[in-house]
C-alpha positions in Angstrom: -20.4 -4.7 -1.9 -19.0 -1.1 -1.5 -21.7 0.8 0.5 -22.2 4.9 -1.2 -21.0 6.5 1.4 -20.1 10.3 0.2 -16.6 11.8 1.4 -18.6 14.1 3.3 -20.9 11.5 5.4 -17.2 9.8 6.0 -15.5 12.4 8.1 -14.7 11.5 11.4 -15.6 7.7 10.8 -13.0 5.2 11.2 -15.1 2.5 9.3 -16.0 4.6 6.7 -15.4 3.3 2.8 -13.5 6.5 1.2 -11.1 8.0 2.4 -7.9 10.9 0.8 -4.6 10.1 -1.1 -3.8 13.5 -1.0 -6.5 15.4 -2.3 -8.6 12.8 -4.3 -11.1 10.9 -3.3 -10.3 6.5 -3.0 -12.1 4.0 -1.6 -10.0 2.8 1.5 -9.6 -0.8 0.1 -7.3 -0.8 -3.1 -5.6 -3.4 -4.6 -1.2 -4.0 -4.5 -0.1 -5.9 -7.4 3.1 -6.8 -6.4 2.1 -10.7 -6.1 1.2 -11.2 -9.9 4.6 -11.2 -10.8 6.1 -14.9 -10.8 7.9 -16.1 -7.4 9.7 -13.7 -5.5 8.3 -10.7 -7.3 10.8 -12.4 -10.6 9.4 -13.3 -13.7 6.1 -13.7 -15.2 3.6 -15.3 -13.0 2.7 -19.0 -13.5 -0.9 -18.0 -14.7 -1.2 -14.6 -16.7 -5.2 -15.3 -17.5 -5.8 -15.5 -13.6 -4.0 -12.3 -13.1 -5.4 -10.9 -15.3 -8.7 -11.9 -14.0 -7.7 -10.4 -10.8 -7.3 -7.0 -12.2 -10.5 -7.1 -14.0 -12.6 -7.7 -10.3 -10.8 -5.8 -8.5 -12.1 -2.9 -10.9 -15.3 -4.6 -11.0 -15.3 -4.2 -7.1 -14.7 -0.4 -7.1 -11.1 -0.6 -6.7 -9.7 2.7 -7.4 -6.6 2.3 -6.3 -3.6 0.2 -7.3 -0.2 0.3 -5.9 2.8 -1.2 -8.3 6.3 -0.8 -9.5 8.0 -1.1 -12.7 10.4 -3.1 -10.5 8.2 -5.8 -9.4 8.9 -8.4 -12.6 10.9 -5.9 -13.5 8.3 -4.6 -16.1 5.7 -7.5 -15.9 3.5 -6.0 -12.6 3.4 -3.1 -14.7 2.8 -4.7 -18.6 -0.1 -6.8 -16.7 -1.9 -3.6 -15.6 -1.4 -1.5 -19.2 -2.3 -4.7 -20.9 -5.7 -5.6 -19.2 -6.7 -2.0 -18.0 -5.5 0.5 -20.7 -7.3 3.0 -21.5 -8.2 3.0 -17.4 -10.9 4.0 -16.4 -11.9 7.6 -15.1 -10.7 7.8 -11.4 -8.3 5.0 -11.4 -5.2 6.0 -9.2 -2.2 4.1 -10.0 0.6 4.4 -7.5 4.0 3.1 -7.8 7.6 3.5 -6.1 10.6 4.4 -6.9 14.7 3.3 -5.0 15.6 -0.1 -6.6 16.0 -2.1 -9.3 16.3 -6.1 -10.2 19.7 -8.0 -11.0 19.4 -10.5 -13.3 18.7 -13.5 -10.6 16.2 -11.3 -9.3 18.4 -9.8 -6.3 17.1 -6.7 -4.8 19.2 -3.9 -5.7 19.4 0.0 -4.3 19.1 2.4 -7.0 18.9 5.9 -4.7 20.6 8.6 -7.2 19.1 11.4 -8.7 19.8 9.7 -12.4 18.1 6.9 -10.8 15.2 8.1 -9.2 14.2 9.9 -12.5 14.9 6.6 -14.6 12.7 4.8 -12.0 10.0 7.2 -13.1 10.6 7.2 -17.0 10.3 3.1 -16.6 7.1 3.4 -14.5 5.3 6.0 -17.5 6.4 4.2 -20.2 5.4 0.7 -18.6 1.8 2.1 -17.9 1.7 4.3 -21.1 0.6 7.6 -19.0 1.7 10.8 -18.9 1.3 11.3 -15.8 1.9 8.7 -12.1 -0.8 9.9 -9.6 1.9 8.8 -6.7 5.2 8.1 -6.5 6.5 6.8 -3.5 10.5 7.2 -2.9 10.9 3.6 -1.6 14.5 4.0 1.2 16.7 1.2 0.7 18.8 -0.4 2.7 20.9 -3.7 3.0 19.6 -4.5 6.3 16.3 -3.2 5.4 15.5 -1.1 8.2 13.8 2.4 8.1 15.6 5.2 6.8 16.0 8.6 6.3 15.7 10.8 2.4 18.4 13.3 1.0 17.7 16.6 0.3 19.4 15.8 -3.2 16.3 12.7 -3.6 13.9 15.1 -2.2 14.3 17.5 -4.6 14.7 15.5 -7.5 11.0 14.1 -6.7 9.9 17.9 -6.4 11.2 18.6 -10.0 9.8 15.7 -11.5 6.7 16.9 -10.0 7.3 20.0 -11.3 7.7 18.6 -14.6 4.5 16.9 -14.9 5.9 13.3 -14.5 4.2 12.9 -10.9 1.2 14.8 -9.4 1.7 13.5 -5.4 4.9 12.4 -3.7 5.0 9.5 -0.9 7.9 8.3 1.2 8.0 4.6 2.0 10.2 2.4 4.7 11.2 5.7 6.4 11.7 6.7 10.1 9.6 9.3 11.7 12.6 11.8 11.5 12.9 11.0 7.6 8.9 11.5 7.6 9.6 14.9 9.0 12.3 16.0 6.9 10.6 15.1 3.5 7.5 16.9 4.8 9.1 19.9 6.0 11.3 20.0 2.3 8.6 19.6 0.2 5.8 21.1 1.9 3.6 18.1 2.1 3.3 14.7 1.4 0.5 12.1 -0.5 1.0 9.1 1.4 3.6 7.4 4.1 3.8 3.4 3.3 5.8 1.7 6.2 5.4 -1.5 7.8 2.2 -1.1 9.9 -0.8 -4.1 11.5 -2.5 -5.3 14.3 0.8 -7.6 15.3 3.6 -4.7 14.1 2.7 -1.1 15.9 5.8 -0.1 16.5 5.4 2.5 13.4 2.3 4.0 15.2 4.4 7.4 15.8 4.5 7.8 12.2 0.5 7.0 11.7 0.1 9.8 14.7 2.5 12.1 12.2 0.2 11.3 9.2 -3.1 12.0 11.3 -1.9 15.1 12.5 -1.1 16.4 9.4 -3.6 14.9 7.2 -1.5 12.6 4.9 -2.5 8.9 3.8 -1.2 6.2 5.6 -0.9 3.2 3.8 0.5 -0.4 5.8 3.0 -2.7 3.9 2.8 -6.6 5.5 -1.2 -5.5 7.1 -1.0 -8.7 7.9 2.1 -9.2 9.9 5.3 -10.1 8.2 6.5 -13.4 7.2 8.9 -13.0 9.0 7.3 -13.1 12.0 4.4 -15.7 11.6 2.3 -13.3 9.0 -1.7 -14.7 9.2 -0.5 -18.1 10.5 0.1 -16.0 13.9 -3.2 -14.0 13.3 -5.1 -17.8 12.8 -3.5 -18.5 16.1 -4.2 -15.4 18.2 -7.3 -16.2 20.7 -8.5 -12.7 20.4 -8.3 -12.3 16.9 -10.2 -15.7 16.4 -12.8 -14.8 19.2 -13.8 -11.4 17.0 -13.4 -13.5 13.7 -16.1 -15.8 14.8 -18.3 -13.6 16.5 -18.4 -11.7 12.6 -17.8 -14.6 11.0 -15.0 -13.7 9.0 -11.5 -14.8 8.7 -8.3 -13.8 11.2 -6.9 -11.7 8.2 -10.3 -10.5 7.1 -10.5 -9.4 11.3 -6.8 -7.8 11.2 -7.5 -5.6 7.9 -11.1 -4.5 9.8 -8.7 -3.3 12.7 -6.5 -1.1 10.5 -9.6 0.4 8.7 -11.1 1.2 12.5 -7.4 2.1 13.8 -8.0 5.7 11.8 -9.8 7.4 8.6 -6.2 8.0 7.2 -5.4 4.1 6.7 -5.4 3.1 3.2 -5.0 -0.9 2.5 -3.7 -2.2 -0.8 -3.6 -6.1 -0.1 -2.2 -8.0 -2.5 -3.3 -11.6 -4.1 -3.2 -13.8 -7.0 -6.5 -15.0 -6.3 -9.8 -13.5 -7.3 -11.5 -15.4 -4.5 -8.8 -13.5 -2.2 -9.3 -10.6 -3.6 -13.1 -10.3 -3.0 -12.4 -12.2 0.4 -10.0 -8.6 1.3 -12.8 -6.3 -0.2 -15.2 -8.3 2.1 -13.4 -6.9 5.1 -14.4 -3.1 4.5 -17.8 -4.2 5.3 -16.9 -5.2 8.7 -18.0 -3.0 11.4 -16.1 -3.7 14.9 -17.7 -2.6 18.2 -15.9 -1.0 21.3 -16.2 -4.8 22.7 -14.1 -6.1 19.4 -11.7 -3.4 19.9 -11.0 -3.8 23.4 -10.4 -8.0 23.0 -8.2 -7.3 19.9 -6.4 -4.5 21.6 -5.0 -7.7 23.7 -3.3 -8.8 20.7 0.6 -9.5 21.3 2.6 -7.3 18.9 6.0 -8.7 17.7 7.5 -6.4 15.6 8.4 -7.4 12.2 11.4 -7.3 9.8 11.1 -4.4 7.6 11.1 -5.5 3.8 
């Protein structure tokens, strides 16, 4: 499924199948496990075996990259992972996020201190039994949920855990292009920005321009669209999108990840599913190549900005 396409014969191609988080090698399809937790990200999920399952393909696939959070259960996203992967195998990136923390009903809760922060952290290396996370995304929080901006005092507790050995690469995620700026400036760098980012939300795209410019992964939360805002039910209606689904013979979504991969060579997808059919359904979209014609018909696409979650 994955063609061996070497770092080297990728630079410069927007279609091409590896891509950097930082300064490792990943295949530009990986794999966000926040949907095998039960509903609303609560709980165990309804079928462990089938999440399971899912894990085990996606590695099968050449997934290399899997975004989670000891939050997203809290602890079951995470035990899933240890459970069916551990000892994981050589390359294996996990990524998780750090900036909130589950009430007992399952509410959403900030969770933005230092003491926090470094908590989140603990929780995420002792749910995964390593040493070391590959990423760690500070994840903004808000009530409303809109973009924000990072402390200096989060910044720099990120920099000492780094320093410490707990992280090797720091992200941002849900942050404005000012809050991009600052965390880059204060800590010289940065592994990844994950904001809200697809064919029907581009309103992030001066934040993708900062990530190209300075070489830092860019990695879309809701690739799809948001919920909010139709999701792939408004993709399965767009005329474009189902024009250049047919013409490949794909899916709308499968046409709408394709876009993101061709938008630029620092996108990084990590769509999430229950669903191992899914799952090899979203790898299946990495082999989709789309022509100046398909770009120019999907670049008629009506954006609607989504909610930020």
């Amino acid at each position: 499924m994955w063609p061996g396409a070497t770092l080297a014969q990728s630079v410069g191609m927007t279609n091409a199948q590896t891509s950097l988080l930082g300064d490792k090698p990943v295949r530009r399809i990986g794999f966000g496990a926040m949907q095998l937790a039960g509903p609303g990200v609560f709980g165990p999920p309804r079928d462990p075996d089938a999440a399971r399952a899912v894990l085990r393909r996606a590695v099968e696939l050449g997934v290399d990259h899997i975004d989670t959070s000891q939050f997203y259960g809290p602890d079951v996203v995470n035990d899933l992972i240890r459970e069916t992967l551990h000892p994981y195998p050589a390359g294996l990136r996990l990524v998780t996020k750090v900036g909130a923390r589950r009430d007992a009903q399952g509410g959403w809760l900030a969770a933005q201190t230092p003491a926090e922060l470094r908590q989140g952290v603990e929780d995420n290396l002792r749910s995964l039994r390593v040493e070391r996370m590959d990423l760690v995304n500070l994840r903004l929080h808000s009530e409303s949920g809109a973009a924000g901006e990072p402390t200096a005092e989060q910044l720099g507790t990120m920099a000492d855990l780094q320093r410490e050995g707990k992280l090797d690469l720091i992200g941002i995620s849900n942050a404005t292009l000012d809050g991009v700026r600052m965390a880059f400036d204060l800590l010289g760098g940065l592994g990844e920005v994950q904001n809200p980012y697809s064919i029907l939300d581009r309103s992030d795209e001066p934040v993708l321009e900062f990530c190209e410019e300075h070489g830092i992964a860019y990695v879309p939360f809701f690739p799809l669209g948001s919920a909010f805002t139709g999701g792939p039910a408004r993709l399965a209606a767009d005329p474009s999108v189902v024009a250049v689904a047919e013409r490949h013979a794909a899916t709308p979504s499968q046409i709408a990840l394709a876009w993101l991969l061709h938008r630029s060579e620092r996108i990084l997808l990590i769509p999430g599913t229950s669903s191992v059919a899914h799952l090899e359904e979203n790898l299946a979209a990495g082999e989709i190549t789309l022509d100046d014609e398909d770009m120019e018909r999907l670049a008629a696409v009506e954006p609607a900005r989504s909610a930020v979650g």
